[in-house]
C-alpha positions in Angstrom: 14.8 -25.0 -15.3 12.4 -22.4 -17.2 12.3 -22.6 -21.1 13.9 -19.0 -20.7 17.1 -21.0 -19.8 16.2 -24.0 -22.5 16.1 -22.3 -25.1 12.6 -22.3 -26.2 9.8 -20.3 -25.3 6.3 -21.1 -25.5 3.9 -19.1 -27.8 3.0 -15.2 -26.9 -0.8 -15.7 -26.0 -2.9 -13.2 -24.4 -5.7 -14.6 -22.3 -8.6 -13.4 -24.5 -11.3 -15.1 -22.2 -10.4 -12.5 -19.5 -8.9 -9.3 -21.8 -12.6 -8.0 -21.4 -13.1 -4.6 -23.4 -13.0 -2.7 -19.8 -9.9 -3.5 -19.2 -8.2 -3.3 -22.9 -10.1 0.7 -22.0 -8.3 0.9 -18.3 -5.1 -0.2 -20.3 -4.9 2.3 -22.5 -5.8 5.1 -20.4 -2.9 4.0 -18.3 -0.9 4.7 -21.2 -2.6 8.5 -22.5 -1.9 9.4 -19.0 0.5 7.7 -16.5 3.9 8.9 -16.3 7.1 6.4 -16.6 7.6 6.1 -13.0 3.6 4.7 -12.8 4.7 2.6 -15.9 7.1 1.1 -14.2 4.5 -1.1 -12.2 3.4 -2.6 -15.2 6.7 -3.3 -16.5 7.4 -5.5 -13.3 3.9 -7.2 -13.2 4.7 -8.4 -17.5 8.2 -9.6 -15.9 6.4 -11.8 -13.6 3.8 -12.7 -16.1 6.5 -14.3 -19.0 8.7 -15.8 -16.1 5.6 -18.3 -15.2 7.9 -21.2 -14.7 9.2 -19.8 -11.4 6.9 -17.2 -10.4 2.9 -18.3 -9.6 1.4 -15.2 -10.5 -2.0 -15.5 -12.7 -3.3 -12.2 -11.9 0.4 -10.3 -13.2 -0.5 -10.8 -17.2 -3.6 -8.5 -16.4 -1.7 -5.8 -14.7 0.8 -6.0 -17.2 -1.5 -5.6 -20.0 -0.8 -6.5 -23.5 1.4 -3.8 -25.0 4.2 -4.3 -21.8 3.6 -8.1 -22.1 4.7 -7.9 -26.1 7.6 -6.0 -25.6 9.2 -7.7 -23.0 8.2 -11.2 -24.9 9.6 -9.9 -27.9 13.1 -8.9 -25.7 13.5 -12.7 -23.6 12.7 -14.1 -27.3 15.5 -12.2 -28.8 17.8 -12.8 -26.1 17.2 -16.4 -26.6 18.0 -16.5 -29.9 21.3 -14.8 -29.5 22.0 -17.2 -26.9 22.3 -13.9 -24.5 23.9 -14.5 -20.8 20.9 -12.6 -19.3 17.7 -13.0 -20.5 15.4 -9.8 -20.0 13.4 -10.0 -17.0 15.6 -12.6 -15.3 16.0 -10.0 -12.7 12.7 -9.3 -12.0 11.8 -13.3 -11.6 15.2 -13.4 -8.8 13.9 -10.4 -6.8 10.3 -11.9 -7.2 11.5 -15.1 -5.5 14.0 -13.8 -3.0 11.3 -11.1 -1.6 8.6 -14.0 -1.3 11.0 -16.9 0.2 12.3 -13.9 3.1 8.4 -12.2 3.5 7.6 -16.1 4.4 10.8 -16.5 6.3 9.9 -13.1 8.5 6.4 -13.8 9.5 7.7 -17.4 10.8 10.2 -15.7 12.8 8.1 -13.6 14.7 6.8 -15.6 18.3 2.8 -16.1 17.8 0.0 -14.1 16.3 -0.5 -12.3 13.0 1.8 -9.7 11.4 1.5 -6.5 9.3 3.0 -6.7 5.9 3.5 -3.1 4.5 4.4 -2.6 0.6 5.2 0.5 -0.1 5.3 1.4 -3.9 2.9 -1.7 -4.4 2.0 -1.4 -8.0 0.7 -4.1 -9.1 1.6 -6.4 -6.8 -0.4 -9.1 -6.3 1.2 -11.1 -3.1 -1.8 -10.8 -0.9 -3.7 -13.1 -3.6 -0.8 -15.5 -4.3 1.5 -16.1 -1.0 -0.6 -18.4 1.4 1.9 -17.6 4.0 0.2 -14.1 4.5 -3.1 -15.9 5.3 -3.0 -14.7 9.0 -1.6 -10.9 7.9 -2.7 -8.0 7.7 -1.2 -6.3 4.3 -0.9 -2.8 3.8 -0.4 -1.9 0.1 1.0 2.3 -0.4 0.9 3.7 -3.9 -0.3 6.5 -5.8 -3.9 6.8 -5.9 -4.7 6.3 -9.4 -2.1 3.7 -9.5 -4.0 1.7 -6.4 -7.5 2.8 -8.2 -6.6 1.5 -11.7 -5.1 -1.7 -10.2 -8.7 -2.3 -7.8 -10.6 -1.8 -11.6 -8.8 -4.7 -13.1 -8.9 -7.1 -10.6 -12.3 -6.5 -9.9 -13.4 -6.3 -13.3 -11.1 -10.1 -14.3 -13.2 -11.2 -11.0 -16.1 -10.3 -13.3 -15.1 -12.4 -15.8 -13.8 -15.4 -14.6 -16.0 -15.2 -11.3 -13.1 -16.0 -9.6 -10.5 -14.2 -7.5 -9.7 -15.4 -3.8 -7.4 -13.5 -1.7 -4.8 -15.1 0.8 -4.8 -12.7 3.4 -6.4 -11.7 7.0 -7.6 -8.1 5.0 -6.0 -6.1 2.7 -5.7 -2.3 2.9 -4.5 0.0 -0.2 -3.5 3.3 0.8 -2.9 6.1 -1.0 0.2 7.9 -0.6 2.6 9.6 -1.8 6.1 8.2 -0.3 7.9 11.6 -1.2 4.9 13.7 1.2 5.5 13.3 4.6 2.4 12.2 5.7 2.5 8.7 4.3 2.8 6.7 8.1 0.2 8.7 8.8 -2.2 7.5 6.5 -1.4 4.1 7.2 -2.5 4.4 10.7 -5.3 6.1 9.9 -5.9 2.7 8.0 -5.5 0.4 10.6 -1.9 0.0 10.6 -0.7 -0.6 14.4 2.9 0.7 15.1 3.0 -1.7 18.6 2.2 -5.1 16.5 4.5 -7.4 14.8 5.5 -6.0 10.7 7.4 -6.5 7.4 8.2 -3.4 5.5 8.8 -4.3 2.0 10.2 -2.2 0.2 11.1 -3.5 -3.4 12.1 -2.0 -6.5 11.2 1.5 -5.2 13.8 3.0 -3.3 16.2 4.0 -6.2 13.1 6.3 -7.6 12.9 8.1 -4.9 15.8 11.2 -4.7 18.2 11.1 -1.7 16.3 13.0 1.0 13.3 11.1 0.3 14.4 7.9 0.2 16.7 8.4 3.3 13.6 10.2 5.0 11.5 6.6 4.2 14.0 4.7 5.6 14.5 7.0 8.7 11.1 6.7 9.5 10.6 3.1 9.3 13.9 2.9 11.5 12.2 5.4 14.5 9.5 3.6 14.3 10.5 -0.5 14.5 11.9 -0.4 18.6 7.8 -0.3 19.1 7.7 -4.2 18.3 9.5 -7.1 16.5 10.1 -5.6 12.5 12.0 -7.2 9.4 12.6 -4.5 6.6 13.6 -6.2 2.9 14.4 -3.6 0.3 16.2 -3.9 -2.8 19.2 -1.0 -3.7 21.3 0.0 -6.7 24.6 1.0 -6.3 25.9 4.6 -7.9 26.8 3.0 -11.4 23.0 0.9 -11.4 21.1 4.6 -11.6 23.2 5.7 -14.3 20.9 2.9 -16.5 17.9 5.4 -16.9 19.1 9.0 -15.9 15.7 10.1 -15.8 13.8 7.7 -13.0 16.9 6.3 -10.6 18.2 8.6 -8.5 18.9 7.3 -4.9 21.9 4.8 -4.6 24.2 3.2 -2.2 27.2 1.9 -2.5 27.4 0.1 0.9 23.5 -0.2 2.4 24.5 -2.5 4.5 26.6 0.3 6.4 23.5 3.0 6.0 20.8 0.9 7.4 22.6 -0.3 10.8 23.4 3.4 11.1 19.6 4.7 10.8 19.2 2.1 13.9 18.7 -1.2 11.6 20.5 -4.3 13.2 21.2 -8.0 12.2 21.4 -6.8 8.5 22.2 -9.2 6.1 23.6 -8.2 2.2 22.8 -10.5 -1.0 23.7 -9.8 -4.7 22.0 -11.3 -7.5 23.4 -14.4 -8.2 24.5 -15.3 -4.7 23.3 -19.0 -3.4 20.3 -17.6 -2.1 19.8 -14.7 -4.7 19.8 -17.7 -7.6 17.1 -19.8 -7.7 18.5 -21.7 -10.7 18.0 -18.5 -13.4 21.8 -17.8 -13.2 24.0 -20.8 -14.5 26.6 -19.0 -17.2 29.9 -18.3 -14.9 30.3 -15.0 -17.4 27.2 -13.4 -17.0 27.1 -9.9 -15.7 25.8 -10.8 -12.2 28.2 -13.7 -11.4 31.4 -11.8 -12.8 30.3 -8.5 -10.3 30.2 -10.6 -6.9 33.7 -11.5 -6.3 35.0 -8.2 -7.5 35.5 -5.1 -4.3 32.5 -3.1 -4.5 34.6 0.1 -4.6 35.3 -0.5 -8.1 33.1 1.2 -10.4 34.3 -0.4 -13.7 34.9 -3.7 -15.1 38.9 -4.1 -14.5 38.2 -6.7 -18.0 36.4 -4.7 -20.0 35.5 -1.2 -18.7 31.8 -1.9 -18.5 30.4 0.3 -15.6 29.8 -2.4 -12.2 25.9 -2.3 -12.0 25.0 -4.3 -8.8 21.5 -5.1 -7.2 21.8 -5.4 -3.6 18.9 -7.7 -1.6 18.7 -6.3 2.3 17.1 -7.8 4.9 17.6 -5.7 8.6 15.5 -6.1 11.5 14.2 -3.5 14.7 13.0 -4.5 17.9 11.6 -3.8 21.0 14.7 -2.8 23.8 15.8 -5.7 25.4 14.3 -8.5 23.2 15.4 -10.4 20.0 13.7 -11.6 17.2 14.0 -15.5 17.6 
């Protein structure tokens, strides 16, 4: 059990041995000049930072930098004291965890022989340094290019510092793109990506930023693309009521993915919801909180039939493609 779900929470400290004055600068050019759908990386890498107790990701308070880390430590501490059912970035730490525990379970499933891992909308991930299940892939991170430029000047500045920083993976590509261009696959064979050889698509927390004809045109292509050898897409998607939380940056939704994707050519597609047994990881005990009182309700309803509250839902997809006439074991 974290000390999010205890009741206490250690001290707010930053790590001053590696918050070098380069990267306090790269930080706050980040914030002059990136716009909230860039922020947003940051946002998830502070969420992975403070939830330490589940999530092994050193490299996450860097990316996150200090003013995202205060904010959100300032938000789990107050939920904490009002004894809140969710504590702020709880569902970052669950989609964390469920998006590591099926990448590992994907590349085992594939017969022999390395993998591709593509992340598209990779922020600030950091899973090619922290996952030693990718230590015979070949990851692919897709951003913007100042996103993916910013992120290579941290990390290779805190490498600097600490003179320290080991990756996990066969080789790491970044590649910049823009996911709403249509030229995006492109670029990622023109960076080694192989459309014949073994791949995850992960696609996490960046659907739902995407409008409709984009995100359906990410999807569409991943789909036409997966009958060329043995593929496992995870993505994450809000339902209609979910985007309605920040007007401004969520726009695609679906009620039902797990009727879309098998009809873009997806098969064997399996639907989670935070808080189901393997959408948990122990974060989610109180019967009443929002999560646990959604999942036994008919999606179709789009209010709380208690209390009126609109049903916002996270839905956790895994599909799979493959070649004609052969299965993924």
């Amino acid at each position: 059990m974290s000390n999010q779900e205890n009741g206490s929470l250690p001290d707010f400290i930053l790590p001053d041995s590696l918050y070098t004055e380069t990267i306090r600068e790269i930080h706050s050019k980040i914030e002059q000049n990136w716009d909230s759908l860039r922020q947003s990386a940051r946002q998830t890498a502070a969420g992975r930072a403070l939830w330490k107790q589940v999530i092994n990701d050193p490299l996450a308070e860097l990316l996150a930098g200090e003013t995202y880390l205060k904010k959100l430590y300032e938000k789990i501490k107050k939920d904490i004291l009002n004894s809140a059912r969710e504590v702020s970035g709880v569902i970052i730490a669950v989609r964390t965890l469920w998006f590591d525990k099926r990448i590992e379970a994907a590349l085992n499933s594939f017969d022999g022989g390395g993998a591709q891992v593509v992340i598209l909308g990779a922020g600030m991930d950091t899973r090619a340094y922290r996952l030693s299940c990718l230590k015979d892939s070949n990851i692919f991170e897709v951003d913007f290019p100042e996103v993916l430029l910013m992120k290579t000047t941290i990390l290779e500045a805190a490498a600097e510092a600490t003179n320290k920083q080991n990756m996990m993976v066969k080789s790491l590509n970044r590649v910049a793109a823009d996911l709403r261009e249509k030229d995006w696959l492109e670029k990622l064979q023109q960076s080694g990506l192989k459309l014949n050889k073994n791949t995850v698509w992960v696609l996490e927390g960046i659907l739902y930023y995407l409008s409709h004809s984009n995100a359906m045109e990410v999807l569409k292509i991943i789909a036409n693309n997966c009958t060329f050898a043995h593929t496992v897409l995870l993505a994450d998607f809000m339902n209609k009521q979910s985007t309605t939380m920040s007007s401004s940056n969520f726009h695609f939704y679906s009620d039902y993915p797990d009727q879309l994707l098998p009809s873009l050519g997806f098969a064997d597609v399996k639907l989670s919801q935070i808080g189901d047994p393997d959408a948990h990881f122990g974060l989610l005990h109180d019967p009443l909180n929002l999560f646990n009182k959604l999942r036994n309700l008919p999606r179709s309803l789009q209010t709380h039939p208690d209390d009126g509250t609109p049903c916002c839902r996270l839905y956790l997809l895994q599909a799979s493609g493959e070649p004609p006439n052969q299965t993924i074991l």
